[in-house]
PDB file of the backbone (N, CA, C, O) and the ligand in Angstrom, with CONECT records:
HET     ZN  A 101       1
ATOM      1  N   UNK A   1       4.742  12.578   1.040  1.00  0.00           N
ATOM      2  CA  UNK A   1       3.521  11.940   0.535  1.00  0.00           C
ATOM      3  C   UNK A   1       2.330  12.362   1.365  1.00  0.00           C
ATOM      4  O   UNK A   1       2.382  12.321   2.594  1.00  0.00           O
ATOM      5  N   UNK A   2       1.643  12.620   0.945  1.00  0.00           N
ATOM      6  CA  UNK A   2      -0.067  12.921   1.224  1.00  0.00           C
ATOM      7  C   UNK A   2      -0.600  11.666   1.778  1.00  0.00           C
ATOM      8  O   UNK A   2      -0.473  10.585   1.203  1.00  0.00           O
ATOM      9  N   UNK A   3      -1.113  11.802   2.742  1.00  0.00           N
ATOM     10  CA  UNK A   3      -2.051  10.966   3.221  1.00  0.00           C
ATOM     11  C   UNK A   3      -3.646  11.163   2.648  1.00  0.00           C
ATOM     12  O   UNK A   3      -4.251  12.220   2.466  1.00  0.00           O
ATOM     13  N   UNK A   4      -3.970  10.181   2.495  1.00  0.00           N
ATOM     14  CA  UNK A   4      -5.543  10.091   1.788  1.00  0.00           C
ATOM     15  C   UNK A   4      -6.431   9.852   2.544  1.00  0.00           C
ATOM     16  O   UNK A   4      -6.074   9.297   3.583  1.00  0.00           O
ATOM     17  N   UNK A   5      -7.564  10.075   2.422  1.00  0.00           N
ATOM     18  CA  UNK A   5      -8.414   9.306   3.185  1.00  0.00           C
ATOM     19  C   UNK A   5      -9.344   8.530   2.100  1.00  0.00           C
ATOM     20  O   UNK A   5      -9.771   8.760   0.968  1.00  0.00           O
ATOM     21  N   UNK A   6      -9.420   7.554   2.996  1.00  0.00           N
ATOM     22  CA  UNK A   6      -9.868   6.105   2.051  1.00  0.00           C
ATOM     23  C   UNK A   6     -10.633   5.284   2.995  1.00  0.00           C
ATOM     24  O   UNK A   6     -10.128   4.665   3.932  1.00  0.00           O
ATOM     25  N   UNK A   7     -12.412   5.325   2.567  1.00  0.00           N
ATOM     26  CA  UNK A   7     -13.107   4.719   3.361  1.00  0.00           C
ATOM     27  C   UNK A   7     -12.884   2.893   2.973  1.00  0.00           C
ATOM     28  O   UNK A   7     -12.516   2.440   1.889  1.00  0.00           O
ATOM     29  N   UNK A   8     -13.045   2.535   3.541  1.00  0.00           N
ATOM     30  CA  UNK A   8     -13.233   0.513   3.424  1.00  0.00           C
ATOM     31  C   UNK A   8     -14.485   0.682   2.787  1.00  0.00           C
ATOM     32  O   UNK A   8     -15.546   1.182   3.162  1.00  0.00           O
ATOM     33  N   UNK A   9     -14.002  -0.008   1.425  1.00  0.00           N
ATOM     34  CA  UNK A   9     -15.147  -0.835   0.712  1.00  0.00           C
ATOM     35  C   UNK A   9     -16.294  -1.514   0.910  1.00  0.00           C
ATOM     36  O   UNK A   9     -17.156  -1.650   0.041  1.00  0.00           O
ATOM     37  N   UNK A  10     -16.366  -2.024   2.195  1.00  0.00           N
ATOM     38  CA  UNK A  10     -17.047  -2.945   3.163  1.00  0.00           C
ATOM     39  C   UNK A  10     -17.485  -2.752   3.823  1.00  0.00           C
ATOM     40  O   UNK A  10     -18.418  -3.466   4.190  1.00  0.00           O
ATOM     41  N   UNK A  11     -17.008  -1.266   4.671  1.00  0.00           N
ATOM     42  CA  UNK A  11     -17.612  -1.207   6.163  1.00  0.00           C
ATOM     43  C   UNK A  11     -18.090   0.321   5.906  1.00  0.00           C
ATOM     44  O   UNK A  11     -18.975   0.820   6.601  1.00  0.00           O
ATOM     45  N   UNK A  12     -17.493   0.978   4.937  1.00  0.00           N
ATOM     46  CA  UNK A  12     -17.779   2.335   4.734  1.00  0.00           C
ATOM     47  C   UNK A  12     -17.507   3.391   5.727  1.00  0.00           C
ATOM     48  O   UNK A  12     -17.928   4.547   5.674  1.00  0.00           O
ATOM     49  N   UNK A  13     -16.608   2.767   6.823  1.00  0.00           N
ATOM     50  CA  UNK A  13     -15.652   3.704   7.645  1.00  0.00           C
ATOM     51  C   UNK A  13     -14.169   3.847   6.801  1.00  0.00           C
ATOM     52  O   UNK A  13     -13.686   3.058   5.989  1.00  0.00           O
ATOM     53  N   UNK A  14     -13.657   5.085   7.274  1.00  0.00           N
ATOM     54  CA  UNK A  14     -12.703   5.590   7.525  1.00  0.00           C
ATOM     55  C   UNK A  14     -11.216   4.769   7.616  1.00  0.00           C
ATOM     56  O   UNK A  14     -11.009   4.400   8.772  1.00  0.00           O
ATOM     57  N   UNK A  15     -10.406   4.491   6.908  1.00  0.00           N
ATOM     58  CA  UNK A  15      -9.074   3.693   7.372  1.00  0.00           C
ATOM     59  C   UNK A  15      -8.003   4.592   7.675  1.00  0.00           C
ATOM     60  O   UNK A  15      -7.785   5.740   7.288  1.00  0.00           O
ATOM     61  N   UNK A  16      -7.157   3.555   8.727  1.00  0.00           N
ATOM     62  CA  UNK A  16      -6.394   3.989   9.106  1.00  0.00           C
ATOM     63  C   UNK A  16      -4.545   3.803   8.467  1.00  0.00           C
ATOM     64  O   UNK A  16      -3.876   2.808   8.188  1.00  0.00           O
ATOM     65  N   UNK A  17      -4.252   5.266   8.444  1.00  0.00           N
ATOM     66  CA  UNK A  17      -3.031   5.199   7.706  1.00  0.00           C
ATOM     67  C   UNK A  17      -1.771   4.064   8.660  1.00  0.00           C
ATOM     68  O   UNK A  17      -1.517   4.576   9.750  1.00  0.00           O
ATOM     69  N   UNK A  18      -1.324   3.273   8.526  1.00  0.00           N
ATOM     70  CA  UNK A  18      -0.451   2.926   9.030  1.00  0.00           C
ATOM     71  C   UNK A  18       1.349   2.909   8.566  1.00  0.00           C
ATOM     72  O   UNK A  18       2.206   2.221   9.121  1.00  0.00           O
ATOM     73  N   UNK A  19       1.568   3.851   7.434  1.00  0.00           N
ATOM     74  CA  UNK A  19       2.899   4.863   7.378  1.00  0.00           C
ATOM     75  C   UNK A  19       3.149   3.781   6.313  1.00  0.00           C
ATOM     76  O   UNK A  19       2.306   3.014   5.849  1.00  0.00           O
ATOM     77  N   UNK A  20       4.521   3.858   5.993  1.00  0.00           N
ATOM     78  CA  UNK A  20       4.685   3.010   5.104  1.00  0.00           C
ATOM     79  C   UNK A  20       5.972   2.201   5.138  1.00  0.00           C
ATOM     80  O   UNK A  20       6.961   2.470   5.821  1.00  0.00           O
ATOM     81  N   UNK A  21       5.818   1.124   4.267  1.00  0.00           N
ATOM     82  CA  UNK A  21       6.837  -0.007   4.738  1.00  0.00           C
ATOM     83  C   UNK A  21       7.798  -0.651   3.933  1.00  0.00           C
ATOM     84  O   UNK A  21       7.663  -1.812   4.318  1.00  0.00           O
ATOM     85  N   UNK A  22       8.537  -0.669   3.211  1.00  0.00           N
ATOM     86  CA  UNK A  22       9.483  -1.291   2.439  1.00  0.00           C
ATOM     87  C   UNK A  22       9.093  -3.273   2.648  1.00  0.00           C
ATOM     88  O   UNK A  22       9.018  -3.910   3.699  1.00  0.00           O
ATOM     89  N   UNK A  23       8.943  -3.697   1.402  1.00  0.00           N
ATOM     90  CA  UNK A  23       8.030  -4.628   1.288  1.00  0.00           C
ATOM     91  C   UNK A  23       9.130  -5.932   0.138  1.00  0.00           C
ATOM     92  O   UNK A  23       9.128  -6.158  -1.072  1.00  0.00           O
ATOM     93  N   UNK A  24       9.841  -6.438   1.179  1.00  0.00           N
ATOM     94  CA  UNK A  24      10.473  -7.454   0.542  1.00  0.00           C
ATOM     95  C   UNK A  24       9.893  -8.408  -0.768  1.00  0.00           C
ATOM     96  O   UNK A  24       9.188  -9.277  -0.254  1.00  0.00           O
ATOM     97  N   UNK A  25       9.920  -8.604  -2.434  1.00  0.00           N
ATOM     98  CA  UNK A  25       8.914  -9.392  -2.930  1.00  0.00           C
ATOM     99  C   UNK A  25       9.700 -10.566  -3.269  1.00  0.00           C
ATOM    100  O   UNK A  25      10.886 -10.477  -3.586  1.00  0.00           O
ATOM    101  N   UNK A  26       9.127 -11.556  -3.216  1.00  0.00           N
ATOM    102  CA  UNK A  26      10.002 -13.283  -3.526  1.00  0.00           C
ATOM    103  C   UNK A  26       9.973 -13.480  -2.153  1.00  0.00           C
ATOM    104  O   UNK A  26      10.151 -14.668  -1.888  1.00  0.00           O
ATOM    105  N   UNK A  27       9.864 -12.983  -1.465  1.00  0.00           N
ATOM    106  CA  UNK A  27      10.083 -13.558  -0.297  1.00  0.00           C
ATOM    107  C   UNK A  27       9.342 -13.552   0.610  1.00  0.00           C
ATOM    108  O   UNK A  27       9.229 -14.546   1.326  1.00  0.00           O
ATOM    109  N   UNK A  28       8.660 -12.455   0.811  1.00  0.00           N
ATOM    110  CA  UNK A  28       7.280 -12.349   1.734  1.00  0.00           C
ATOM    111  C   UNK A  28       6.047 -12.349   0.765  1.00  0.00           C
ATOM    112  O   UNK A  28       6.156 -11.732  -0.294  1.00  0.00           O
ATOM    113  N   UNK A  29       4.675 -13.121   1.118  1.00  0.00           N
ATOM    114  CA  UNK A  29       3.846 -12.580   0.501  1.00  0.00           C
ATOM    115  C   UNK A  29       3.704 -12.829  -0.594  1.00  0.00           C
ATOM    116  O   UNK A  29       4.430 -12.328  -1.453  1.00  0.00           O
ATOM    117  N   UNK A  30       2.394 -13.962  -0.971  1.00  0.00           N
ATOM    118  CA  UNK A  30       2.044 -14.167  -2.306  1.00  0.00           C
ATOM    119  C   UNK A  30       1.027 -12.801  -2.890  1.00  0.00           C
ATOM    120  O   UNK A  30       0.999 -12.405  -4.055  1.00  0.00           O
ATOM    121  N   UNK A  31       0.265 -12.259  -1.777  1.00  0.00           N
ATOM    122  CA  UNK A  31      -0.189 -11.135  -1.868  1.00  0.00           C
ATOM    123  C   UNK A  31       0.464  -9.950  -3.106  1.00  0.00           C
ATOM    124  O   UNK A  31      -0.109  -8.992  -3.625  1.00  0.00           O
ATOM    125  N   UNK A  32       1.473 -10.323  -3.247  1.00  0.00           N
ATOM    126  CA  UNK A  32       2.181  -9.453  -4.083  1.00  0.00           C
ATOM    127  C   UNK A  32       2.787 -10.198  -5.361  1.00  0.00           C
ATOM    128  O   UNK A  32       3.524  -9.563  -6.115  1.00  0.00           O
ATOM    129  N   UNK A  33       2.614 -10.964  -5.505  1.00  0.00           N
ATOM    130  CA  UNK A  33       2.567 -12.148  -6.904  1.00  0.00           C
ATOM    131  C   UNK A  33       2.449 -11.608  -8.078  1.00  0.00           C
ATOM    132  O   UNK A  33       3.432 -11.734  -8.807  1.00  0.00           O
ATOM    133  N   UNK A  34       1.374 -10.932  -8.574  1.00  0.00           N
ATOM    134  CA  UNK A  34       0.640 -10.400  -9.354  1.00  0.00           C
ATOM    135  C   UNK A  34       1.531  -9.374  -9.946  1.00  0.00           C
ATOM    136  O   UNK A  34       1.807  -9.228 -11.137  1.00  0.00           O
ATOM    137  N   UNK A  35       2.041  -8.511  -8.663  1.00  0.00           N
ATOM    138  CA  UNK A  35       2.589  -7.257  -9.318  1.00  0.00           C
ATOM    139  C   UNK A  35       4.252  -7.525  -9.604  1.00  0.00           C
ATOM    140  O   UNK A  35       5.054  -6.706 -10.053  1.00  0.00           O
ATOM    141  N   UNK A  36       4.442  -8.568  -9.306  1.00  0.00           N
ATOM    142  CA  UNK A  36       5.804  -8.718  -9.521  1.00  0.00           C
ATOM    143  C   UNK A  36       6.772  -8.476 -11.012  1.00  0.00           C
ATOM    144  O   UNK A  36       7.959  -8.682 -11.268  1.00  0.00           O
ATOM    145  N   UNK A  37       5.568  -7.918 -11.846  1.00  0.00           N
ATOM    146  CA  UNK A  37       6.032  -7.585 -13.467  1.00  0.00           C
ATOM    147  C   UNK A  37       6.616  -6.348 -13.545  1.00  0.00           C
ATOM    148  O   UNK A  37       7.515  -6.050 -14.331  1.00  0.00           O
ATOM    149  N   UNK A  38       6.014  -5.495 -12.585  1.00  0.00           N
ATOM    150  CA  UNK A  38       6.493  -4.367 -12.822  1.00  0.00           C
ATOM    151  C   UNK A  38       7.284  -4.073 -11.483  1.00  0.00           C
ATOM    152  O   UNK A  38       7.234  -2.960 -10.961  1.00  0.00           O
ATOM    153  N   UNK A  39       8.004  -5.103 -10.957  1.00  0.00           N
ATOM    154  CA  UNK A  39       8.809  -4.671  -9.890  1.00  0.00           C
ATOM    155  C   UNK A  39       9.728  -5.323  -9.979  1.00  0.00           C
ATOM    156  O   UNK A  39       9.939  -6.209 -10.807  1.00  0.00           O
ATOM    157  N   UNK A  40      10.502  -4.899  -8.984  1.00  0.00           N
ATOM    158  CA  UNK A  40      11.742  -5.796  -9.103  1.00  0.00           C
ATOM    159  C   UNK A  40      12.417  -5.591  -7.413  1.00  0.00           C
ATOM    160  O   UNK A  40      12.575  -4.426  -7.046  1.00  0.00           O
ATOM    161  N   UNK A  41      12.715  -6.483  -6.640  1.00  0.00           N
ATOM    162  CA  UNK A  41      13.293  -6.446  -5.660  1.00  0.00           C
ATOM    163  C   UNK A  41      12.439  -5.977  -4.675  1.00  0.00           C
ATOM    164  O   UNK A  41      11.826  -6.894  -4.128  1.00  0.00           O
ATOM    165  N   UNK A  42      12.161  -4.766  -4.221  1.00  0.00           N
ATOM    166  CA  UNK A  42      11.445  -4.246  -3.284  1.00  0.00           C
ATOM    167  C   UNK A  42      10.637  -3.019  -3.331  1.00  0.00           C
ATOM    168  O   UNK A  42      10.934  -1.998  -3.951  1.00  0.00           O
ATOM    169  N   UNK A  43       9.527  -3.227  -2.579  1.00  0.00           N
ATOM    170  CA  UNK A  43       8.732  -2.212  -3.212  1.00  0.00           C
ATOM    171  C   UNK A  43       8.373  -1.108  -1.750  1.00  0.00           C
ATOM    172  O   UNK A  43       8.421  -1.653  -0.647  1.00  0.00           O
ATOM    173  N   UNK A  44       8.128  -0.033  -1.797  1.00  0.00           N
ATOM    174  CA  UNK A  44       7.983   0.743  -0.267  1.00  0.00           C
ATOM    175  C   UNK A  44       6.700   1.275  -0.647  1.00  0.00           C
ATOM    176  O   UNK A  44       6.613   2.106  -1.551  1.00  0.00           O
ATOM    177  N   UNK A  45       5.297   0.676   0.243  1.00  0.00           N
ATOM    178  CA  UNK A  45       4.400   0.672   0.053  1.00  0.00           C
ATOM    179  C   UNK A  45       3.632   1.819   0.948  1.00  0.00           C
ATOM    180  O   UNK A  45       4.501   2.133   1.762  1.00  0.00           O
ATOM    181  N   UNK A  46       2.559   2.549   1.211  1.00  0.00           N
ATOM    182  CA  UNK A  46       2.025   3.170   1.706  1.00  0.00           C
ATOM    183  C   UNK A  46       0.816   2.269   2.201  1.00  0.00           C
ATOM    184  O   UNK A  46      -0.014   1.987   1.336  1.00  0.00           O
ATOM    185  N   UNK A  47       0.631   1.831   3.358  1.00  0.00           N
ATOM    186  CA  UNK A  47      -0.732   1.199   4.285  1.00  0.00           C
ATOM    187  C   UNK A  47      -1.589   1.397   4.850  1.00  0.00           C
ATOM    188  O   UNK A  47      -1.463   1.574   6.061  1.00  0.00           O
ATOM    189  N   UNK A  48      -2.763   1.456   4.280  1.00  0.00           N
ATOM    190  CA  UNK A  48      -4.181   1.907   4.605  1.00  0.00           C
ATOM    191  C   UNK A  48      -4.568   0.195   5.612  1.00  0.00           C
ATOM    192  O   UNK A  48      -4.346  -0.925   5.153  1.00  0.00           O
ATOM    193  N   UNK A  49      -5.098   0.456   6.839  1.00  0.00           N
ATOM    194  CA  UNK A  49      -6.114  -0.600   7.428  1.00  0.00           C
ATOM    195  C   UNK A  49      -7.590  -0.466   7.536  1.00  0.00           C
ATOM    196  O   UNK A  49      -7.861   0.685   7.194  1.00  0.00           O
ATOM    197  N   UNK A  50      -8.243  -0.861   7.730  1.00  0.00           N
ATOM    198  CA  UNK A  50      -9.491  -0.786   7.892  1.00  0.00           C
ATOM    199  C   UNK A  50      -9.436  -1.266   9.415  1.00  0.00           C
ATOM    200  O   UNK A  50      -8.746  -2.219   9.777  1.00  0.00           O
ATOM    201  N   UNK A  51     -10.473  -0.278  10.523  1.00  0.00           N
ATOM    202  CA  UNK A  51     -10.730  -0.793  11.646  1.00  0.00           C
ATOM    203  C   UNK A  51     -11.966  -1.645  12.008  1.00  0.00           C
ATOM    204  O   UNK A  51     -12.507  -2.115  13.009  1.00  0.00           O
ATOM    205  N   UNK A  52     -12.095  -1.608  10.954  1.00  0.00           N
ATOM    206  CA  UNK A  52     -13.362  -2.669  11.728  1.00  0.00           C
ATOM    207  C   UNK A  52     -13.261  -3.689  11.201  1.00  0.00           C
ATOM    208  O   UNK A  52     -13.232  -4.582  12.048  1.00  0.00           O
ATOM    209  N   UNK A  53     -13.145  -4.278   9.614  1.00  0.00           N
ATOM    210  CA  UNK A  53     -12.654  -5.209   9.453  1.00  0.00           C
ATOM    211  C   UNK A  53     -11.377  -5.917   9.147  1.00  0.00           C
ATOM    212  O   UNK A  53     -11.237  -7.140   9.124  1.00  0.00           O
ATOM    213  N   UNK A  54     -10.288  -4.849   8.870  1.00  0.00           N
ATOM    214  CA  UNK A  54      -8.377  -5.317   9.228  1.00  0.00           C
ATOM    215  C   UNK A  54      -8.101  -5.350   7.477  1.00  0.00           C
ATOM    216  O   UNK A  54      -6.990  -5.644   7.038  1.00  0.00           O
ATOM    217  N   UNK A  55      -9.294  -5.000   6.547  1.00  0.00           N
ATOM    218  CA  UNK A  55      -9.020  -4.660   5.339  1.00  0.00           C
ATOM    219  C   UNK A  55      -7.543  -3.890   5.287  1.00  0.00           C
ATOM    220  O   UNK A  55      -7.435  -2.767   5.780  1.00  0.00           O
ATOM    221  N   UNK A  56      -6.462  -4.532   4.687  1.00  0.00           N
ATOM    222  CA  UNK A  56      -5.333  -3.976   4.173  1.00  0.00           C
ATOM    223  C   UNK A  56      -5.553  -2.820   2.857  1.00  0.00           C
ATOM    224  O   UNK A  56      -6.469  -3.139   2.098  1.00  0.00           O
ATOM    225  N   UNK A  57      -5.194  -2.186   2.685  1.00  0.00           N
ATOM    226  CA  UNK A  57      -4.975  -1.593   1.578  1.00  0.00           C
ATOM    227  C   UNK A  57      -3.413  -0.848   0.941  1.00  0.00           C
ATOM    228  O   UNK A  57      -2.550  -0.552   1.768  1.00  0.00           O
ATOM    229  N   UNK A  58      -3.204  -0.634  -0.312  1.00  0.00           N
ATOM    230  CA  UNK A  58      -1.310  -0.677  -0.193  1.00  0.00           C
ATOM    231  C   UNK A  58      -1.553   0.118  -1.922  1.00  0.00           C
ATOM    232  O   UNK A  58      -2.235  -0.092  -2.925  1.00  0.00           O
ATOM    233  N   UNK A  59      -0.172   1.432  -1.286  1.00  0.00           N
ATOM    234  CA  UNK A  59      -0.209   2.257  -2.399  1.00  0.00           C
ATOM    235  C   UNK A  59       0.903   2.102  -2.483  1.00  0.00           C
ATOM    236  O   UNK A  59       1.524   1.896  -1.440  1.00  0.00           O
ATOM    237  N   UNK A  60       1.723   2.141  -3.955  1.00  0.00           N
ATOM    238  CA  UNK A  60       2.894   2.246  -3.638  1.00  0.00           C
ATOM    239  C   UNK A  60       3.197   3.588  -3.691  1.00  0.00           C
ATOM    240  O   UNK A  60       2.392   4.364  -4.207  1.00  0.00           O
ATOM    241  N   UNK A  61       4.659   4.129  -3.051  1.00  0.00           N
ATOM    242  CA  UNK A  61       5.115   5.303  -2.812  1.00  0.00           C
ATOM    243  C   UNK A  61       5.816   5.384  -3.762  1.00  0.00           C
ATOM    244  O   UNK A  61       6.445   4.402  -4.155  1.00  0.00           O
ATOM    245  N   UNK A  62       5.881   6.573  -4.366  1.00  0.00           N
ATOM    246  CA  UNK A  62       6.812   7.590  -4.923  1.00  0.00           C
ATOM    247  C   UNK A  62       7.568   7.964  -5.218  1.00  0.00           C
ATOM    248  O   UNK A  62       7.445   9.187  -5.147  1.00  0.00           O
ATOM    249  N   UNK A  63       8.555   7.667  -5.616  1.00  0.00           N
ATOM    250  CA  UNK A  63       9.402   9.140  -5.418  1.00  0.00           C
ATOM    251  C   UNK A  63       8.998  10.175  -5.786  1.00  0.00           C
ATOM    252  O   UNK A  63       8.427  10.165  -6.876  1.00  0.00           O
ATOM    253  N   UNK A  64       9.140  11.720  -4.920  1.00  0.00           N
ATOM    254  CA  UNK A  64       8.942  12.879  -5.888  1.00  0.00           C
ATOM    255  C   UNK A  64       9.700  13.092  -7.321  1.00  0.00           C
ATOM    256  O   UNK A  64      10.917  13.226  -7.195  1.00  0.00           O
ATOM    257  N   UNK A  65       9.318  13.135  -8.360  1.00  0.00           N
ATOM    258  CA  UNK A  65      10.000  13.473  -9.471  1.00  0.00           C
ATOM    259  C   UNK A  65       9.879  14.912  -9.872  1.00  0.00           C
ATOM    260  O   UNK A  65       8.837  15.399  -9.433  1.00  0.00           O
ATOM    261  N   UNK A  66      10.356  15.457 -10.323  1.00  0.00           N
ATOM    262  CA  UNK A  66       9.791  16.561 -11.016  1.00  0.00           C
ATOM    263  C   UNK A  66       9.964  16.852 -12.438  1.00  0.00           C
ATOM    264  O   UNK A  66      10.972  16.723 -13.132  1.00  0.00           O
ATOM    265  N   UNK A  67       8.533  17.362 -12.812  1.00  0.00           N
ATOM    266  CA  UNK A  67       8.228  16.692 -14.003  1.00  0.00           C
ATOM    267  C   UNK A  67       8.720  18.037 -15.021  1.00  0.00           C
ATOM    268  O   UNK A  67       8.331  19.184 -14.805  1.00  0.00           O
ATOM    269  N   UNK A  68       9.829  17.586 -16.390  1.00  0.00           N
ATOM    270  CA  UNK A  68       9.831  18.706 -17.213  1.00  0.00           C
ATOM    271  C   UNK A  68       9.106  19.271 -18.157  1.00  0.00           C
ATOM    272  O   UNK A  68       9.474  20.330 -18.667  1.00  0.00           O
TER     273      UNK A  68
HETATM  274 ZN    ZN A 101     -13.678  -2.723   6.559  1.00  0.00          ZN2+
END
């Protein structure tokens, strides 16, 4: 996976990638409520922070597919 760069909405700096995380849902985190339609069990997210203000940001990852 590609890392992006993705300024904060807010502060208009630069965030920082913080790798990515396998993201328990039902159980951690109402934060993730919403998307729970199109998921199921666990999701492995990609984490953008913001340094100045701790803005989270969350992609989900991938798998490579390859497409026919
Ligand atoms: Zn910010």
């Amino acid at each position: 996976m590609k890392i992006r760069k993705i300024n904060c909405p807010y502060c208009n700096v630069l965030m920082n990638y913080k790798g990515t995380k396998r993201i328990q849902l039902g159980k951690s985190g109402v934060i993730f409520e919403h998307i729970d339609q199109w998921l199921s069990g666990a999701l492995t997210a990609s984490i953008y922070e913001c340094p100045e203000c701790g803005k989270l940001e969350f992609f989900r990852y991938r798998k490579a597919k390859k497409e026919k």
